[in-house]
Structure formats: C-alpha cells, structure tokens
C-alpha positions in Angstrom: 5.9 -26.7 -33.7 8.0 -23.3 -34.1 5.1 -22.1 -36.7 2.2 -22.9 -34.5 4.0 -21.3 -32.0 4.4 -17.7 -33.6 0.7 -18.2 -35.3 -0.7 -18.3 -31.6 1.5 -15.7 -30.5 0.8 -13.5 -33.3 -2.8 -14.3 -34.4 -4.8 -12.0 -32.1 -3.3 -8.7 -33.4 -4.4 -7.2 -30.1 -1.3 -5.5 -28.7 1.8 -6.7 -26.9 2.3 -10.2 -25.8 2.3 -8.6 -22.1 -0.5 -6.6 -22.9 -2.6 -9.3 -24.2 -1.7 -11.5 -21.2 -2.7 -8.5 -18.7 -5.7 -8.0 -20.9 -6.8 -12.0 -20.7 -6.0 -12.0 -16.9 -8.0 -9.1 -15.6 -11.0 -10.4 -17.8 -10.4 -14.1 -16.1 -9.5 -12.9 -12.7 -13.0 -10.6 -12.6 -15.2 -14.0 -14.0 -13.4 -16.7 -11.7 -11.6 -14.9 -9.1 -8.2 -15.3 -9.1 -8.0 -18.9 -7.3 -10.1 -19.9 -10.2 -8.3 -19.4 -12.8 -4.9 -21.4 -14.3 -2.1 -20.4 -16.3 -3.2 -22.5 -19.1 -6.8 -20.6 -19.5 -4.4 -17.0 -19.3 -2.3 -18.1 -22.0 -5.3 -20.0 -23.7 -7.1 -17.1 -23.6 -4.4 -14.6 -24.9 -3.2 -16.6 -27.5 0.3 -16.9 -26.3 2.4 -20.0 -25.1 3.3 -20.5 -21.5 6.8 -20.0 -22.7 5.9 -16.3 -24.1 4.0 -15.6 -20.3 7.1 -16.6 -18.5 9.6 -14.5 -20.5 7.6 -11.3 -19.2 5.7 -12.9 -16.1 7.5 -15.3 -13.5 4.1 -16.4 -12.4 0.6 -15.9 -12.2 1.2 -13.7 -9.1 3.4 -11.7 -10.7 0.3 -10.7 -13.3 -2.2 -10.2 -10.1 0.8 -7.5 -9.3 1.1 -6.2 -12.5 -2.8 -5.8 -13.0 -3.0 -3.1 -10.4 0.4 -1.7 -10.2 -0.2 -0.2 -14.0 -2.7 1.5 -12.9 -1.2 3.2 -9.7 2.1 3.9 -11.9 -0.1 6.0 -14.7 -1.9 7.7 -11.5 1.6 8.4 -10.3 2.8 10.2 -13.8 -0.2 12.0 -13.9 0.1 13.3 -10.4 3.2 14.4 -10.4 2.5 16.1 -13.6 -0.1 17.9 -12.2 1.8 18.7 -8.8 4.3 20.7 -11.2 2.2 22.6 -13.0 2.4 26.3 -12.9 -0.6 26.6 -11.5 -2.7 27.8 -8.1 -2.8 24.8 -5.8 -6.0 24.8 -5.3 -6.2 24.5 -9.0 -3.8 21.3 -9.2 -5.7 20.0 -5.9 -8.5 20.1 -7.7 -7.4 18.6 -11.0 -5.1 15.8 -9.2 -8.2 15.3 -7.2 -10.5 14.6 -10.2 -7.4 13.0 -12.0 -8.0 9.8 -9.4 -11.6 9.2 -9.6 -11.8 9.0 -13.9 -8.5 6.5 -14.0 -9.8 4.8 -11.1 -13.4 4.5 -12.8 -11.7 3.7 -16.3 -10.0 0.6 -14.3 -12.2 -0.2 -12.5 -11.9 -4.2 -12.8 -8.3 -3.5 -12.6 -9.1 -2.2 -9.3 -11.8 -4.1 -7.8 -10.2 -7.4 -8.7 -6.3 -6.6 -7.1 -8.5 -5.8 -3.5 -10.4 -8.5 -3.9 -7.0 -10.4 -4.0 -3.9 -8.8 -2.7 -3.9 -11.4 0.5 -2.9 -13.7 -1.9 0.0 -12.0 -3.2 3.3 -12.3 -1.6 4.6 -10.7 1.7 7.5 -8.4 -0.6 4.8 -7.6 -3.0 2.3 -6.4 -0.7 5.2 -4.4 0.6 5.8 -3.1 -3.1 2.0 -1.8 -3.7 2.0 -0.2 0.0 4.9 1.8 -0.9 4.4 2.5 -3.9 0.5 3.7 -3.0 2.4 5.6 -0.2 4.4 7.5 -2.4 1.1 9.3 -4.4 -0.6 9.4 -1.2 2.7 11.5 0.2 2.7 13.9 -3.2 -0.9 14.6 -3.1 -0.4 15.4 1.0 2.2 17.8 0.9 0.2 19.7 -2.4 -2.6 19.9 0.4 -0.1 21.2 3.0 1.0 24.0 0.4 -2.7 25.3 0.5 -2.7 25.4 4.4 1.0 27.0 4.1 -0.5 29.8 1.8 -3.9 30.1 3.8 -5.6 29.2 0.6 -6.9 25.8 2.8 -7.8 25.6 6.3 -5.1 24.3 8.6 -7.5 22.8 11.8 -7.6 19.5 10.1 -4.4 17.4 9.0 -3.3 17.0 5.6 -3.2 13.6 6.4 -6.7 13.5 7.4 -7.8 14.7 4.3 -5.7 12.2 2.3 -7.4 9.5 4.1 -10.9 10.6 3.8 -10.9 11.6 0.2 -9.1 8.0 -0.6 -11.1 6.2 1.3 -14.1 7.7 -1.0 -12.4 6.5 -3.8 -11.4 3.2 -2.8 -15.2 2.6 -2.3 -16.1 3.4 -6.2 -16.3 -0.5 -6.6 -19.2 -0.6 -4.2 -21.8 1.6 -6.1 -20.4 3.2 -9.5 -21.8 1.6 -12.6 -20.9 2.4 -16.0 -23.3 3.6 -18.2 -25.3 5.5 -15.5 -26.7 8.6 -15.3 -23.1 9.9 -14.3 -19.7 9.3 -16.5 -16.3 9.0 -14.6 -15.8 13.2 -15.3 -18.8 14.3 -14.1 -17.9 12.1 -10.9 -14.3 13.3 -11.0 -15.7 16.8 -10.7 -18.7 16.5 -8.4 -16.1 14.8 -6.0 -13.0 17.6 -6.4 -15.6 20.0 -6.2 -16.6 18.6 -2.8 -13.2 18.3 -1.8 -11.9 21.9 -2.4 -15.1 23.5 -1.7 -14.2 21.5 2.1 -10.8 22.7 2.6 -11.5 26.5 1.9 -11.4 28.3 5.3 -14.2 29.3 7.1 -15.2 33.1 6.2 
C-alpha cells in the first residue's frame, strides 16, 4: 500500500504535489464548475492520495482560494516591483498598467473560474481576497495620485475613479478575449496602458 502510494504521488513528474493539485483543480473546476467536481476526481486527476491533498489543502474550498489568490499574490510582487522602480510615474503607471492585463490574460481560467465561484467560498475567505485585492488596488492608487501630485496626470477626476474604471476593464477580459486571436496578452496590455495614460495626461 505504502508503494502504490509514493508511485501515484510520484508518477506524474509534473511539479509539486500542491502544484499538481492546483493544476488538476483549475482544469476540473473550468469543465464541471466547481459544485461539480469531488475531491476524489482532484486527487484522481493529479495523481495524488487524499491524504497528500489534505497535508497542503484543508478542503476543496481551500484550493477554490488558492486558485485565484496565486495569481493576485504574483500581481502583487510585480506591482510593487514596479511601484519602486526608479522610474517616471507615468512610466511605472504605464508598465503596472500593462503588467495586469498579460498575467490576468495568462490566467485566465484561473480568473474566470474563482468569479464564477467565490459565493461559495467562506465568509473569512471572501474577506481574505477583498483585502488582499484592496491592497494592489491601494498601491496602484496612490502611484496614480503621485502623477496628479507632480502635474504629470490630471487631478479633476479621483485616483479612485480611475482605479475603478481601468479594473473594471480588466475584470471583463473573461467576457471577450480569446487566445489565439488576432491580439496576444502584450499587444492588449499595451493598447490598454496606452489608453490609460494617454487619459490621465492633462488637457493642453
């Protein structure tokens, strides 16, 4: 039993146990939603034990968290990154703003299947996401706010504002964006921090 064990846990060579789990449960969750799928058809299909899921996963909900809350931690890292660089800020507007657009388009599943979903998550963990989606919204604000500080953005619309309209363009990627179209996630990453910047500029 002990050898069966490590030969499923081991005979996919396709990463991490976590990783493979994460892998197997986006894939499963986009197919059958995430009501339709079981534990046993995650584990099944990641060629791990129950027993190896629970170590890193306390349930399924846990990997419906996990799915999305990657992604927003790498988006994180990369904008805070780009918020120090030494760099004009419309410069590292521009790059944070086409940052979002190709990780959101390169995770895209990841994405679309965590909104699809997050009702069914807990009350603490819905708190969790909100935060932690709070905090990039808050780093990207105040880089906008440093443009209207230095005149280099105009200041008759609220930083805030602009956080919420260029977001909500991005949360809508799902709805029309379809890989291996005419347009790759850079060119859209550019087209759509061109727009932005080219927006804020004040009026000559």
């Amino acid at each position: 039993m002990a050898m069966a064990r490590r030969t499923a846990e081991a005979g996919t060579g396709r990463g991490s146990v976590p990783e493979r789990l994460l892998e197997a449960a986006t894939r499963l969750f986009a197919e059958r939603g995430y009501e339709g799928t079981s534990v046993q058809e995650i584990v099944v299909s990641a060629g791990v034990t129950k027993g190896a899921m629970y170590h890193y996963f306390g349930s399924k909900d846990d990997l419906l968290y996990e799915v999305y809350a990657r992604v927003l931690r790498m988006q994180t890292e990369h904008l805070v990154r780009i918020s120090r660089l030494d760099a004009p800020v419309a410069e590292r507007v521009h790059t944070a703003a086409a940052d979002v657009i190709v990780t959101s388009i390169a995770n895209l599943d990841d994405t679309v299947i965590f909104f699809r979903s997050m009702h069914q998550l807990s009350e603490e963990k819905q708190r969790e996401v909100r935060s932690e989606r709070r905090r990039y919204h808050e780093i990207f604000r105040d880089m906008v706010r440093e443009g209207q500080e230095e005149g280099v953005f105009r200041a008759d619309v609220s930083a805030d504002l602009v956080v919420n309209y260029y977001f909500g363009s991005v949360h809508h990627l799902s709805t029309w964006y379809h890989p291996g179209g005419a347009l790759t996630g850079e060119d859209v990453g550019r087209h759509f921090a061109d727009l932005l910047v080219a927006g804020l500029r004040p009026e000559k």
